[in-house]
N, C-alpha and C positions, 0 to 999 in steps of 0.2 A: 594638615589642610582640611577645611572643614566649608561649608558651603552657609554663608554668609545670610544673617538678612540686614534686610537696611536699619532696623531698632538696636540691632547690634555696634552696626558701624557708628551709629550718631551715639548708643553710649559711650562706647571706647574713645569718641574723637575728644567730644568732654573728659572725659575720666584723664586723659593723658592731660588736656589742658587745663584742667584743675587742682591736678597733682604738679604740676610747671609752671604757674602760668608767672610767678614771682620769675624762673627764669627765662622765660621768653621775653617778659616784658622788659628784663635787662638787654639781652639779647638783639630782642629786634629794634627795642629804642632805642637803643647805643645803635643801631648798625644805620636807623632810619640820619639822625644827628648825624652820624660821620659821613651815608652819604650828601646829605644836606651842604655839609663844611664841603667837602671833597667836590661835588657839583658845582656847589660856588666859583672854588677855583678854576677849575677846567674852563667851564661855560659861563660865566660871570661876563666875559667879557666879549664874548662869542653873543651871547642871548642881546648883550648892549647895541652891539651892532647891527642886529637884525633889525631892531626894534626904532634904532635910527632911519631904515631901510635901505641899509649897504648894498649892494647886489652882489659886490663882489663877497660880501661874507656868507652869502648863502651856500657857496662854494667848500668855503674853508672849515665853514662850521661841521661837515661829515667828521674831519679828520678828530677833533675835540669829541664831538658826541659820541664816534665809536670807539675810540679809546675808556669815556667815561664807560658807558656802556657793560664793555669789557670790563672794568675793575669793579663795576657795579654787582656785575652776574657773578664772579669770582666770591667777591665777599659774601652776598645773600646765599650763596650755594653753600659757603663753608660755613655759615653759621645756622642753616639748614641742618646739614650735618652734627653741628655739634648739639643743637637743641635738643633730637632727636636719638643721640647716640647717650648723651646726658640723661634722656628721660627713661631709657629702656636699660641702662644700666647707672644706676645710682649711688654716687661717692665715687666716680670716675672721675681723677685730674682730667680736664680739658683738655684732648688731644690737639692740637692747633696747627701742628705740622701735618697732621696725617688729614684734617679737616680740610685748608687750604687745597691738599690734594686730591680730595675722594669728593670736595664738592664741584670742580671744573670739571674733574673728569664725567660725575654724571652729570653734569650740564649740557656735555657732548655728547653722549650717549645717546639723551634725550634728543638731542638739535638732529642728530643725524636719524633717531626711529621719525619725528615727526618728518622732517625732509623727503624719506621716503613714503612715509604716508601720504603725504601730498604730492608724488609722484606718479604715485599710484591714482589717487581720486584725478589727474591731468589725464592720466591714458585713457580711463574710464569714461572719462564727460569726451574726450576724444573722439575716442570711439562710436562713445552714444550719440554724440554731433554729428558724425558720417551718416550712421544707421539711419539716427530717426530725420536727419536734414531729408538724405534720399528717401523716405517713406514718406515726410510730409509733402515733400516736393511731387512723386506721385498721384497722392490724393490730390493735390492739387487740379493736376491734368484733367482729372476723373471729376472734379467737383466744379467741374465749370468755372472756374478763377474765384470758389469762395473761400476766401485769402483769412474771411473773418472768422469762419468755425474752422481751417488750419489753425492759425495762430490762437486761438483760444483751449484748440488740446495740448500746439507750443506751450503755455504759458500752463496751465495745470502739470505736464510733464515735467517741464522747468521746476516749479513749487516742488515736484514730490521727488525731482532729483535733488532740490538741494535740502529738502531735509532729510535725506538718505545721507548726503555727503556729510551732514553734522551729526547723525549718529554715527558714522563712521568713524569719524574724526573721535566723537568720545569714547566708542570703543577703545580705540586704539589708546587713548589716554587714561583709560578703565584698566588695562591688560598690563599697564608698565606703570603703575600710578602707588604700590608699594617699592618698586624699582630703589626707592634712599633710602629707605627704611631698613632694606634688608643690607644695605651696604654699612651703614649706622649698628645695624647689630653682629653683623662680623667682621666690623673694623677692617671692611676690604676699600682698596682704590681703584678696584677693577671694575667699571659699570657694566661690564657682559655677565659678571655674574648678577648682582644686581638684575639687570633687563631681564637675564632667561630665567633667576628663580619668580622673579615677580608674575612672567608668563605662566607658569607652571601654577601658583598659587592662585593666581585668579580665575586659572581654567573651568574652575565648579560655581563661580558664582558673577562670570564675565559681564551676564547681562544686570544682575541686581546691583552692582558696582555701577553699571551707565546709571542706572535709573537714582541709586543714590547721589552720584556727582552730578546729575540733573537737578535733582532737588536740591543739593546743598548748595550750587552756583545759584537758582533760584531763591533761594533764602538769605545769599550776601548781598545777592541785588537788590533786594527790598529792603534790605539795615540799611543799605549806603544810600538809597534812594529817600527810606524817614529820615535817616540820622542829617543826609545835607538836606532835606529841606526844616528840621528842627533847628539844625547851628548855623547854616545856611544865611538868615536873617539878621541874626547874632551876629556871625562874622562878617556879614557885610559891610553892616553899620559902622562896626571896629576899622574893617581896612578902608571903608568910604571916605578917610581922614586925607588922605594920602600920604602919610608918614611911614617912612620905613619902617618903624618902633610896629604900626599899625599893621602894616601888613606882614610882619614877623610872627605878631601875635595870633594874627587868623593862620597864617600858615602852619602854627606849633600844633593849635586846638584843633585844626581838622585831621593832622595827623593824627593827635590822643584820642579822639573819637571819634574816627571813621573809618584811619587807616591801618593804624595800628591790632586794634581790635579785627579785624580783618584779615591779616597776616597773619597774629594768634591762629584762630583759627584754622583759616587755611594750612599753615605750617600743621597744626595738628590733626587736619583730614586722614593724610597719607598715612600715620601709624596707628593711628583707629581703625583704617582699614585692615590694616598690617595684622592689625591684634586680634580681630574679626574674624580672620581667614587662617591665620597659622597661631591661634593661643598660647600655645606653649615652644614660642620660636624664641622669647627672651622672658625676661623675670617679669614677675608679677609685682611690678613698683609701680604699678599708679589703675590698680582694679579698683 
């Protein structure tokens, strides 16, 4: 374990997705395609209805959507897993049974740290709602009904709680954010080892990890924000036809250059960090 800086982590993230990216691209376009088909089916005729404005299918539509949902997060997690298991160990057959497995399971893993994370940030604003309601309500008494400089230290207090509660939140998503990677490199399907070694690894460099996934979520915001409004115009014009053929085509192109590219990425944040903080945790295929 080594204490990280952030020129580290954005080399490694490239380095992994440079040395992969022919498999990723098969990877996650094959996975984007199959949900494409597979969403079809489920919801094809679920989405028809609404758009009719059934009322009763707004109903109905839960039971389609979380099932898709569910085979959605299944797939994306285990091919998470394999991209990633694939890239830290090279000329590995495909594990597919053990991927299937080791990707829901940390999918839950994760569902249930973040659940508790936001249980936590609930007791807290709680809490703080009790305190500061009774101390603003006080002042009040004291301040002769001015209701207008109460609610104006409300409203700053407010501001500086919720940006307290979003670096909270990416802490916590900072501290568990190797959590696949390490499960991908010893082919475990247990996500507590995963969670507690990831906690352990991040322990020396918790904060430069937020400040890195600050910037990196700030830098996909701004490609998806040029990229749609560069093809944006492009595909509009395409689907403005109204033709299925038309809107197929816009649908394909924003996927290969906005979203795809995206998900690359992303999918290679977590073992740049990986590689950042614990160097010699797996082979050196893709420095």
């Amino acid at each position: 374990m080594v204490k990280m800086s952030i020129g580290a982590a954005f080399s490694e993230t490239f380095a992994f997705l440079k040395a992969n990216w022919t498999q990723m691209l098969i990877w996650i376009g094959g996975t984007i395609i199959l949900l494409g088909l597979l969403g079809y089916l489920f919801l094809g005729s679920t989405f028809s209805a609404l758009a009719v404005g059934d009322p009763s299918a707004i109903m109905g539509a839960f039971g389609p959507i979380g099932l898709f949902a569910l085979i959605a997060a299944i797939i994306l997690y285990a091919v998470c897993m394999l991209i990633w298991r694939g890239g830290m160990h090279s000329g590995e057959t495909p594990n597919f049974g053990w991927a299937l497995q080791a990707g829901p399971a940390f999918a839950f893993g994760m569902l249930v740290v973040m659940i508790a994370a936001y249980i936590v940030v609930f007791i807290v604003m709680l809490v703080f709602g009790l305190i500061f309601g009774a101390a603003v309500g006080g002042m009040g008494g004291f301040m002769s009904g001015d209701v207008g400089a109460a609610g104006g230290i409300a409203m700053i207090v407010g501001i500086l709680l919720y940006i307290a509660i979003l670096v909270f939140m990416l802490w916590v998503q900072g501290r568990f954010i190797v959590a696949g990677p390490v499960m991908a490199d010893r082919l475990t399907r247990n996500p507590i080892t995963g969670l507690s070694e990831s906690w352990k690894l991040t322990n020396a460099s918790q904060w430069t990890i937020v400040g890195f996934y600050l910037l990196f979520t700030i830098l996909l915001v701004v490609y998806a924000l040029v990229a749609g409004m560069i093809f944006g115009a492009i595909l509009g014009g395409v689907a403005s036809g109204g033709s299925m053929a038309g809107l197929l085509i816009s649908m394909i192109v924003s996927a290969a250059v906005i979203y795809l590219p995206i998900l690359m990425v992303s999918v290679s944040m977590p073992v740049g960090v990986y590689r950042a903080i614990a160097p010699r945790a797996s082979g050196d295929v893709f420095a």
